[in-house]
PAMINU-853839 format. One line per field, with one value per residue (C-alpha): residue number from 1; residue in three letters; x, y, z. Coordinates in Angstrom, 1 decimal. Last residue first. Example, Ala and Ser with C-alpha at 12.3 -4.5 7.8 and 13.67 -1.06 7.14 Angstrom:
# PAMINU-853839
num = (2,1) $
residuo = (SER,ALA) $
east = (13.7,12.3) $
north = (-1.1,-4.5) $
up = (7.1,7.8) $
This chain:
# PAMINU-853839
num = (210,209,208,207,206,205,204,203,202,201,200,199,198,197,196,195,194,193,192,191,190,189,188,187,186,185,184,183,182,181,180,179,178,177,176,175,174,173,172,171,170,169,168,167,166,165,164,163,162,161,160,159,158,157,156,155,154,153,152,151,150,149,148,147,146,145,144,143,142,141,140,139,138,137,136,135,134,133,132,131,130,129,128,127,126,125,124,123,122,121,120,119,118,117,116,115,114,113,112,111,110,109,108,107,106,105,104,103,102,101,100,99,98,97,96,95,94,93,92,91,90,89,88,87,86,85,84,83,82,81,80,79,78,77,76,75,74,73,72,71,70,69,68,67,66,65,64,63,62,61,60,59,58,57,56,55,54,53,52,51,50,49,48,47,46,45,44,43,42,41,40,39,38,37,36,35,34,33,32,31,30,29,28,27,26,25,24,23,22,21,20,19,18,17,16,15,14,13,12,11,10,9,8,7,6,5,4,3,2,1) $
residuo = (UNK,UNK,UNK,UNK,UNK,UNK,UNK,UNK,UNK,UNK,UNK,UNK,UNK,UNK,UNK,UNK,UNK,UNK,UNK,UNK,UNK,UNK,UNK,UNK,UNK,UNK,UNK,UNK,UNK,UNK,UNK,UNK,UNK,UNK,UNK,UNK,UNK,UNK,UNK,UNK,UNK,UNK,UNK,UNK,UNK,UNK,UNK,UNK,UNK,UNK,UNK,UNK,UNK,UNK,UNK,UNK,UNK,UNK,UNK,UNK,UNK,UNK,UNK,UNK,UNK,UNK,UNK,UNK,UNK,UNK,UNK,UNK,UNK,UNK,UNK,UNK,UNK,UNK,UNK,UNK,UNK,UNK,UNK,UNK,UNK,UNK,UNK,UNK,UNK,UNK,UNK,UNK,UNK,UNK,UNK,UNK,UNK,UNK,UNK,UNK,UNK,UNK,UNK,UNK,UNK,UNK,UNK,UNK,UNK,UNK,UNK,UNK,UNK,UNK,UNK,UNK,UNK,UNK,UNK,UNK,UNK,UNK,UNK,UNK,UNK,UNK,UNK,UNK,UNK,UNK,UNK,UNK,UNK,UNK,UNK,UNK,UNK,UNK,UNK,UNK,UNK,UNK,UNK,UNK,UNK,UNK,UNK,UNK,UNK,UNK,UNK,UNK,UNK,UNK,UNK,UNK,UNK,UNK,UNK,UNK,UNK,UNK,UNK,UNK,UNK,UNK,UNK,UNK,UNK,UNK,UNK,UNK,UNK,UNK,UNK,UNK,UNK,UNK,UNK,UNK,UNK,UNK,UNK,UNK,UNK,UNK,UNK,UNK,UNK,UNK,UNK,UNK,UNK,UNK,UNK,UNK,UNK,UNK,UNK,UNK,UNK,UNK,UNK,UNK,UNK,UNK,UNK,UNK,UNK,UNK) $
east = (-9.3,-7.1,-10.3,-10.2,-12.6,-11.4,-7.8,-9.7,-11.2,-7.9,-6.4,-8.4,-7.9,-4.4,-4.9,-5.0,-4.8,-3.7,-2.9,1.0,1.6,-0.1,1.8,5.3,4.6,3.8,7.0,9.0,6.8,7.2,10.7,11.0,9.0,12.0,10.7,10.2,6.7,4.6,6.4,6.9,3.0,2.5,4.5,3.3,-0.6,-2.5,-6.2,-6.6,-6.4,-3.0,-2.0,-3.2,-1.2,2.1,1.4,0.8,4.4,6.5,4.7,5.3,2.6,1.8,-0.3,-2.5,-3.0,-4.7,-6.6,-8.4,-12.1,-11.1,-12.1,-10.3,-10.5,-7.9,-7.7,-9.1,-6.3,-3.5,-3.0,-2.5,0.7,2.2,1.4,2.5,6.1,7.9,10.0,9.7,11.2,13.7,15.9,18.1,15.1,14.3,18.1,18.1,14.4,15.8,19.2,17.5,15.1,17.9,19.6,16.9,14.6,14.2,15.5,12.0,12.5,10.5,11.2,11.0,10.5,8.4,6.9,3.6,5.6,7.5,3.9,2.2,5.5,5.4,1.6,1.6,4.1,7.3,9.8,13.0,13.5,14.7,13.9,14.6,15.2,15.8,18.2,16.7,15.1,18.2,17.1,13.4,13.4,15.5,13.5,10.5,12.1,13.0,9.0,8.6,11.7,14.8,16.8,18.6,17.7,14.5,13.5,16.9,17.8,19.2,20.0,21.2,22.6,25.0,27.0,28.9,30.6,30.9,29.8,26.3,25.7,27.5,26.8,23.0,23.8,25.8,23.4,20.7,22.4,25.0,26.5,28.6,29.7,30.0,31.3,30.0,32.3,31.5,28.1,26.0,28.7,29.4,26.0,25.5,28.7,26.9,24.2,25.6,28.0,24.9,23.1,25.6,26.5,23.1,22.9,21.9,22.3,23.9,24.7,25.5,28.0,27.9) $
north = (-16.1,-13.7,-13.2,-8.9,-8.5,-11.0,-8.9,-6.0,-7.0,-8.5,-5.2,-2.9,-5.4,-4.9,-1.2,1.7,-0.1,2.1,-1.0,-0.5,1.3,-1.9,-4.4,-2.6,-2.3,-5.9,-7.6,-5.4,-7.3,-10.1,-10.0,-9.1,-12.0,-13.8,-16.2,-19.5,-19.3,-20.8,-19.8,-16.0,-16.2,-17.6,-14.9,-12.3,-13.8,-15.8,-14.3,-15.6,-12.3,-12.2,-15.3,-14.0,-10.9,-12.6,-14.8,-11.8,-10.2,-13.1,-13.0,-9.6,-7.2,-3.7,-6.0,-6.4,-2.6,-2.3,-5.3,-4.2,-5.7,-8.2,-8.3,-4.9,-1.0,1.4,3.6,7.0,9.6,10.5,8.4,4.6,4.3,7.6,7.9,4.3,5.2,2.2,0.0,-3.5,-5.5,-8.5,-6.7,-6.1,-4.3,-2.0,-0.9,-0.3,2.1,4.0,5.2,6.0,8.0,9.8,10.2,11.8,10.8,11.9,8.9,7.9,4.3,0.8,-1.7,-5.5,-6.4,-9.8,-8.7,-7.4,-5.2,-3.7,-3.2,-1.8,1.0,1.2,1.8,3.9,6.5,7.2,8.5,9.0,4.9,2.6,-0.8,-2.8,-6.1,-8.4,-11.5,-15.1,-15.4,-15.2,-16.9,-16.6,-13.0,-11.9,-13.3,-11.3,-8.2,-9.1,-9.6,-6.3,-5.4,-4.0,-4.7,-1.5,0.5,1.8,0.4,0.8,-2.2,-1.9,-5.4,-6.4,-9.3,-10.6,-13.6,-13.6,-16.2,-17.6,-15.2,-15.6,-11.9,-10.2,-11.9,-11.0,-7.3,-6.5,-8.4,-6.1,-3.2,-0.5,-2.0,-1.0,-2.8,-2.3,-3.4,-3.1,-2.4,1.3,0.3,3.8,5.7,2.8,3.0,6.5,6.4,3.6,5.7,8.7,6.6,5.4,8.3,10.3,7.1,6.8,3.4,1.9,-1.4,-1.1,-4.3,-4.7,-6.9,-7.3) $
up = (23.7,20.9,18.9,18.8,21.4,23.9,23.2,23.9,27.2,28.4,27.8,29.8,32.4,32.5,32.7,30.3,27.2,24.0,21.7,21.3,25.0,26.5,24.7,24.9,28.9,29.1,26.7,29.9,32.8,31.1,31.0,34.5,35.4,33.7,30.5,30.4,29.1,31.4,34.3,33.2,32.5,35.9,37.3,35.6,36.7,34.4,33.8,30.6,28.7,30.3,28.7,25.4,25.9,26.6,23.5,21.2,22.9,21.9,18.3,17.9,18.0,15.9,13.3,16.3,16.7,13.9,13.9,17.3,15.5,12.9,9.5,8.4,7.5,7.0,9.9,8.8,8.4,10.3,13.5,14.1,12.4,12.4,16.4,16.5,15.2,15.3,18.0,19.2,21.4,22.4,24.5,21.1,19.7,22.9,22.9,19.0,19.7,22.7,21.0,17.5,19.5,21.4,18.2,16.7,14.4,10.9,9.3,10.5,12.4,11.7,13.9,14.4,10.6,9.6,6.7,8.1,10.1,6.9,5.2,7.9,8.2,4.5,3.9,7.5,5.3,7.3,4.6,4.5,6.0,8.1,8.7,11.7,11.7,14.9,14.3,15.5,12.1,10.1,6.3,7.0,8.2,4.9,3.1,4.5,4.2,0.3,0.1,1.1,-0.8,-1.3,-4.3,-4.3,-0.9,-0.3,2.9,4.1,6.8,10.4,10.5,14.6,16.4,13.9,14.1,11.1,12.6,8.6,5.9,5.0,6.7,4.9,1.5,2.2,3.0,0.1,-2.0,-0.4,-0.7,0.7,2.6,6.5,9.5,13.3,15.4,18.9,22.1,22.3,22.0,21.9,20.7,17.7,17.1,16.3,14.4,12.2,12.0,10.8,8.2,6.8,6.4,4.7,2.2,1.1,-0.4,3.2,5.3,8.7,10.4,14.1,15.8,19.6) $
């Protein structure tokens, strides 16, 4: 497993490369300190990363440097970290393309759960930041703010559920383990506060998703 940690702050960025190193004691682990930095890493041949933790305000990050980044390595989860956790930023990194959003205030243990959910293939960010606080900013479609909370993998999982497909028809359909399912599921529900399966078929009818 290699993972790359992209931050100017030197502190920070040795913290959460030890982090990662205890969590994967078989990982390596590199350091930058940029975007360049983190774009001539990750060109290099058998770079073969499966993991950018990426500062939000680095040099030369970007929204649209998130989004570059997702186009060059799509099949490598992002997640950006950051000092502060503002719902423009998070909505903003998600919108881009990132997997994760996580306060340099969290703990290990939250640093721990959120890089295990991302290399499973899931998301992580603060939805009680995201979907809390002030008004929810407005939009065209009914449930948008917890759509912008879903990956594609997971969107797909939902509007097979809002079918009435079974796990293991939706496992079928998709290739996917009925475990996996099961897993995408659980991120799904937490992300738009559904309380059953049906709760969620309902909202995703009322949001456009059928």
């Amino acid at each position: 497993m290699r993972i790359l940690v992209a931050d100017d702050h030197p502190l920070y960025r040795d913290a959460a490369s030890t982090q990662m190193q205890r969590l994967f004691p078989e990982a390596v682990v590199q350091q930058v300190s940029s975007l360049d930095e983190l774009r001539t890493a990750a060109e290099q041949p058998n770079a073969a990363f499966d993991l950018f933790l990426v500062d939000f305000h680095m040099p030369g990050m970007s929204v649209d440097a998130i989004a570059d980044l997702v186009g060059r390595f799509p099949q490598i989860p992002i997640a950006v970290i950051s000092g502060t956790a503002q719902r423009a930023d998070i909505r903003a990194a998600l919108r881009s393309g990132a997997r994760g959003f996580i306060p340099k205030t969290a703990t290990g243990d939250y640093l721990a759960h959120a890089v295990k959910l991302l290399l499973s293939g899931g998301t992580s960010m603060p939805t009680d930041i995201l979907l809390g606080g002030d008004a929810p900013e407005q939009s065209a479609e009914p449930g948008a703010d917890w759509l912008v909370l879903l990956t594609p993998r997971e969107e797909q999982v939902l509007r097979a559920v809002a079918r009435g497909l079974s796990n293991k028809e939706i496992g079928r359909e998709l290739k996917l383990a009925e475990v996996t399912i099961k897993l995408h599921l659980r991120g799904v529900f937490r992300k738009m506060g559904a309380r059953s399966r049906s709760d969620a078929a309902v909202m995703a009818a009322k949001a456009g998703l059928v």
